[in-house]
N, C-alpha and C positions, 0 to 999 in steps of 0.2 A: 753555480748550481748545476749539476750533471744529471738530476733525475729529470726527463722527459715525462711532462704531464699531457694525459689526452683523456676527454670527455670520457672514456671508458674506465679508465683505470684509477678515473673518480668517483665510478659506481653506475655512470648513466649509457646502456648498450643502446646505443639508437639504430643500428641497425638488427638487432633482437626486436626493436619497436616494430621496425619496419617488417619483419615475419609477422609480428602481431597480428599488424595489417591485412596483411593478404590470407591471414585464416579466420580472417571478420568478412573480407568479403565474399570469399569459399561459404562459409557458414550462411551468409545471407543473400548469396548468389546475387550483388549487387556491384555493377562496375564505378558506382557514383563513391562509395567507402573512397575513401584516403586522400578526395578534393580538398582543399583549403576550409572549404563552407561545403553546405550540402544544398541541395536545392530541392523546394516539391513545389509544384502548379496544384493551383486552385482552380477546380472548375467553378467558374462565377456563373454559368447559366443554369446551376444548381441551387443559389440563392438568392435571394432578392434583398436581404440589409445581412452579409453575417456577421460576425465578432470573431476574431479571433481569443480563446482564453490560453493561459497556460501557466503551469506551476510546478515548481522542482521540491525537489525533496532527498533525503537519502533512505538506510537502513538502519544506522543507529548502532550500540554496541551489541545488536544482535550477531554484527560480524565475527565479533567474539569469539562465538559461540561456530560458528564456522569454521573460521581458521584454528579452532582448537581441534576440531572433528576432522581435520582435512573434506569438508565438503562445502562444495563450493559452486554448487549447480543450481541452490534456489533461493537464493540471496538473489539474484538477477531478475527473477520474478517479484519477488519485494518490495526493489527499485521502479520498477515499471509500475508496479499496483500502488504504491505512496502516491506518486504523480496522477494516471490517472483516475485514479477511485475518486480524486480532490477538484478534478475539471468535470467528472460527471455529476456532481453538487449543482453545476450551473446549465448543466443539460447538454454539454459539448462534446461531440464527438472526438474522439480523437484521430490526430491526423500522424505527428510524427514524435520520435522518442529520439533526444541527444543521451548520451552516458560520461560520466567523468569517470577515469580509474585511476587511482593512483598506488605505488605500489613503495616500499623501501627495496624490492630489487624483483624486476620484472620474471617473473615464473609464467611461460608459454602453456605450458598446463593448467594452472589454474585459472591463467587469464582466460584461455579458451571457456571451461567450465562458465566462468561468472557472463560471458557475450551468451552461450547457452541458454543462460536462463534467462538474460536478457532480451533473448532473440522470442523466447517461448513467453514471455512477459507478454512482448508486442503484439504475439500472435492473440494471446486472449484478449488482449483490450483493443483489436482489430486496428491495429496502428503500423505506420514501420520504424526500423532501427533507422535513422537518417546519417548519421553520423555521432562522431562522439572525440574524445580528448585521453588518452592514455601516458600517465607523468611517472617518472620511475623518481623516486626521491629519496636515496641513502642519505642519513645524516636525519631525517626528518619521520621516517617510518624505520622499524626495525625488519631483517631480513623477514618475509614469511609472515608481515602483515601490509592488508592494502585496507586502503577506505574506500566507496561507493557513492556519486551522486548522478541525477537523473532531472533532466529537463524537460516538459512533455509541451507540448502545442495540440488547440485541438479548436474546432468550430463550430458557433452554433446560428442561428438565425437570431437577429435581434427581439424578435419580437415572441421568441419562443425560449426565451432564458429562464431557467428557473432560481428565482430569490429570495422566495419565501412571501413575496407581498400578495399572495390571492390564497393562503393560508387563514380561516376560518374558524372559531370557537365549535366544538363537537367535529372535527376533523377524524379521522384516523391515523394513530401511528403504525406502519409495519414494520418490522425490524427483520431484515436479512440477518442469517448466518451468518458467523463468522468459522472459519477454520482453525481458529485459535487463540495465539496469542497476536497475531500477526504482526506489527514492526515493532511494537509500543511498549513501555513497560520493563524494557529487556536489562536496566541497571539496577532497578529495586530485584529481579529477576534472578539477575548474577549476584547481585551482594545477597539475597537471601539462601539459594543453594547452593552455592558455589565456593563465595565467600563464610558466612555465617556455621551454613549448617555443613558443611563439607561435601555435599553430596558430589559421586560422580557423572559427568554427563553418561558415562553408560552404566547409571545405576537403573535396575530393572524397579519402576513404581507402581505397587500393585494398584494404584486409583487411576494411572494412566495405563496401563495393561503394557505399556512398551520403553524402552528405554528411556530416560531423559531427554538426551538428546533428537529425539525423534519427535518429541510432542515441541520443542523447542525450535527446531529448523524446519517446521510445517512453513507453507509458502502463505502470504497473502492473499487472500481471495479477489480477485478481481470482478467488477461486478456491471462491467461495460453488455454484453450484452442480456444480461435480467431486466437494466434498464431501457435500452432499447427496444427491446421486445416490450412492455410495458408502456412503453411512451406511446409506441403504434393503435395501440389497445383502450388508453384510461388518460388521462389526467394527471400528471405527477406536481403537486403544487408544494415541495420541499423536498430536499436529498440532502443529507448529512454523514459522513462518511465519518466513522468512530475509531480515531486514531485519539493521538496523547489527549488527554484533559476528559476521557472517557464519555458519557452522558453530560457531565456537569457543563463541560466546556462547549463542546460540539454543537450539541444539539440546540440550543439558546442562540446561536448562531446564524439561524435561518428565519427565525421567531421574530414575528412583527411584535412589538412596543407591547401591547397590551395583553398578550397571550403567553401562557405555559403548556406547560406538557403534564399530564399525568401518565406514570411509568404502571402497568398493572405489578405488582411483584407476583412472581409467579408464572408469568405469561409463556413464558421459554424455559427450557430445562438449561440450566449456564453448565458447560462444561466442567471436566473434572479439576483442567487444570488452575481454572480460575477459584473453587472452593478449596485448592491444596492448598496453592497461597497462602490465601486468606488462612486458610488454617494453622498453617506453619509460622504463619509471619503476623500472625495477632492483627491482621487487620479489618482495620471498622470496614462498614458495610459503603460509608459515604467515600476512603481512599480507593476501595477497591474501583466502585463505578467514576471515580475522578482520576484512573490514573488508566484502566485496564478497555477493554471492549466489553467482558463477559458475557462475550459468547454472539454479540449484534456487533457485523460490520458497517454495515450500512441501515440507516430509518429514512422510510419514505413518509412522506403525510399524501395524503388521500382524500377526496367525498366518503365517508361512508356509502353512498352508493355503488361506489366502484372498486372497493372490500373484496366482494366473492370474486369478482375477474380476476383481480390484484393477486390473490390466492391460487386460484385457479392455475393460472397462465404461469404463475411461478411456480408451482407445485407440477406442473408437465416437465420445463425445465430444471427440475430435477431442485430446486433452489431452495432451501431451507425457507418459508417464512411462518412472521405469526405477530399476530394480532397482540402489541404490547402497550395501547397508551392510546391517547385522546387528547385532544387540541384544548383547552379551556382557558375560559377570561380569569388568569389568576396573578397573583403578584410572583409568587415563585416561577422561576422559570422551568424547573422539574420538579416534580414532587412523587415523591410514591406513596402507589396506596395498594 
């Protein structure tokens, strides 16, 4: 055999990777980027029992909807909000952010774009990029698509964990904003306008006042400090962050044995795009809250006592909320009413 085979001209540039590299640690002005492992100290004379929590996640065929638009700057923030929006359920600060990328053939520009929004991810959930894994894989992805996942760690005191277990009958529910669609949802999404009805991502909707794809690649809200600000303040005796499985899944989740939730209907105005949907796509009232957010990223449970702070304090910072529900001894675990 006379053809000379080399790692490159099999598709994998590892010294492309190696640029990568050094415009990750340019970006995050960190010399620790591109160790083996990454390392962070704990001050331990900050806690007295902590816990370590953490949980990964990706973005989902929202990528899709990316790499079809060539943008590729808030997909990164996505990845960061999956992970932590899912460790502040238990009250954990977060400390650091791993990234996996992988790509069917390494593009220096978009990679940079996707560490971008990753890097802006970290900054709102007040974390760092610690390190991360970047796999170039022809054969397995196609040129000009990559996939996305994200590992977060974060710390909380043990004895100040939030589980749901000091949750109450006549409770309060608050429901934060959401920004949108944010990760979830995004295959019924695409098979509805994309696939079905043909729509173009830059078709102009007059119910969304802006193009498709703009109400579409809106970033995840991340919602690290509402809560914190909040913790300092009031009592937070449940967090449920409303990703896939919408209300039905989520929120049952935090919910001790004997208790439900009453949802107010009406309590929030749900966004445009969540009643196009449903409109276009004939769907019942119980798919849309079992699949979507509409419109609440995150539900805290509360004292009623601590309601107008809870309001208050979040309505300074600018933070969408509202009074959607109540803790009740019921067999249903949501119900509306």
């Amino acid at each position: 055999m006379s053809k000379k085979y080399t790692y490159k001209n099999a598709g994998v540039d590892v010294e492309k990777a190696d640029k990568f590299v050094d415009i990750i640690k340019k970006l995050t002005k960190s010399k620790e980027i591109g160790k083996f492992s990454g390392l962070y100290e704990i001050d331990f004379s900050l806690y007295k029992n902590p816990v370590l929590v953490s949980s990964t996640d990706g973005v989902g065929t929202k990528l899709k909807i990316a790499q079809a638009k060539n943008i590729h700057n808030t997909v990164g923030i996505d990845l960061v909000a999956m992970c932590a929006n899912d460790i502040l359920c238990l009250g954990a600060k977060p400390l650091f952010f791993l990234d996996y990328l992988s790509f069917g053939k390494l593009n220096l520009k978009i990679a940079e774009e996707l560490i971008k929004g990753i890097i802006k991810g970290c900054e709102e959930a007040e974390c760092i990029l610690l390190g991360g894994e970047t796999a170039e894989m022809p054969g397995f992805y196609s040129e000009g698509e990559y996939d996305m996942a994200g590992f977060i760690v974060g710390i909380v005191e043990k004895d100040k964990i939030i589980d749901g277990s000091k949750i109450n009958s006549d409770d309060i529910v608050l429901g934060l904003a959401s920004s949108g669609l944010h990760s979830n949802g995004y295959s019924l999404v695409r098979k509805l306008f994309l696939e079905d009805l043909k729509f173009s991502l830059d078709e102009e909707i007059p119910e969304l006042k802006a193009p498709l794809y703009c109400e579409l690649l809106k970033p995840t809200k991340i919602y690290v400090k509402y809560i914190f600000h909040l913790l300092r303040k009031i009592e937070i005796k449940g967090i449920a962050h409303i990703t896939g499985g919408g209300f039905y899944i989520n929120i049952p989740r935090i919910l001790p044995k004997n208790l439900g939730v009453e949802i107010f209907e009406g309590s929030w105005e749900i966004p445009p795009i969540f009643l196009l949907i449903k409109k276009l796509g004939n769907i019942s009232h119980f798919e849309m809250f079992k699949t979507f957010n509409m419109g609440i990223g995150m539900i805290i449970i509360i004292s009623e006592k601590d309601k107008d702070i809870a309001l208050n304090e979040l309505k300074n910072l600018h933070c969408k909320a509202f009074v959607i529900g109540k803790v009740k001894e019921q067999k249903e675990k949501i119900k509306f009413v």
